[in-house]
N, C-alpha and C positions, 0 to 999 in steps of 0.2 A: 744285687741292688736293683730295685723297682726303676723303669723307664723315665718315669714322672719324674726320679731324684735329678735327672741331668738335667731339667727344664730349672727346678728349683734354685740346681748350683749356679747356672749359668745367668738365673737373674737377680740372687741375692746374694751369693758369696763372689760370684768374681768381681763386682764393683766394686767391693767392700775391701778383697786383696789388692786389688789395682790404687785404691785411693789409699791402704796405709803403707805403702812403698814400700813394704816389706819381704814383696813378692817380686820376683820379675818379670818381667811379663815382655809378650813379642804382640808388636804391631802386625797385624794383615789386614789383605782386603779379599773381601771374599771374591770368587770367580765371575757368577754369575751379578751377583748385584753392584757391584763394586761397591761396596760398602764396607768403611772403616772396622775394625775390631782391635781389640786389647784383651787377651788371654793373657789371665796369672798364670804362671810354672812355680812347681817347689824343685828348683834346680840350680845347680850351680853349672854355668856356664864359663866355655873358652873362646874367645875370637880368635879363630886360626888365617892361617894366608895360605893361599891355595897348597901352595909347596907342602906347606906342613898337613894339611889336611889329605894330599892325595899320599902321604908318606905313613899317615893311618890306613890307606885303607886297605883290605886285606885283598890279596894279588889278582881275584879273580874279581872284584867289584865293577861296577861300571861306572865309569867316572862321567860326568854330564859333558854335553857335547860346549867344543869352544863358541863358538856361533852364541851361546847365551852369556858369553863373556861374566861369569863366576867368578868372583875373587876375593870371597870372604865366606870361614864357615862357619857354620856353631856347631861345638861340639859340645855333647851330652850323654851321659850318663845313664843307666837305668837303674835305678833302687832293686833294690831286693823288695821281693815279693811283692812288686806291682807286674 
């Protein structure tokens, strides 16, 4: 996929997901600019509680430190052949 295609998607198809709410999409902000975004996902998502998300994870992972007081995770999925 050509460089140029990620500029294209990011200014004409993800408005376009985001406004037929068919998509779901995650609220962030970026580091540096603090500025608002809404990225579509083609995903289905879980809300987990910490309990159940550290109960995923496989035994050598690193679990975030408490200090950033975490308590809620999304869990996802990866498609085949993405």
């Amino acid at each position: 996929m050509p460089l140029w295609w990620g500029k294209v998607n990011k200014r004409m198809f993800h408005p376009r997901a985001v406004r037929s709410g068919k998509w779901q999409v995650i609220h962030h902000v970026g580091r540096r600019s603090g500025r608002p975004y809404r990225t579509p996902l083609e995903a289905r998502s879980v809300l987990l509680s910490a309990r159940e998300a550290f109960e995923r994870l496989p035994p050598d992972a690193q679990r975030p430190p408490r200090l950033l007081r975490i308590d809620e995770f999304l869990a996802m999925r990866r498609l085949n052949g993405v």
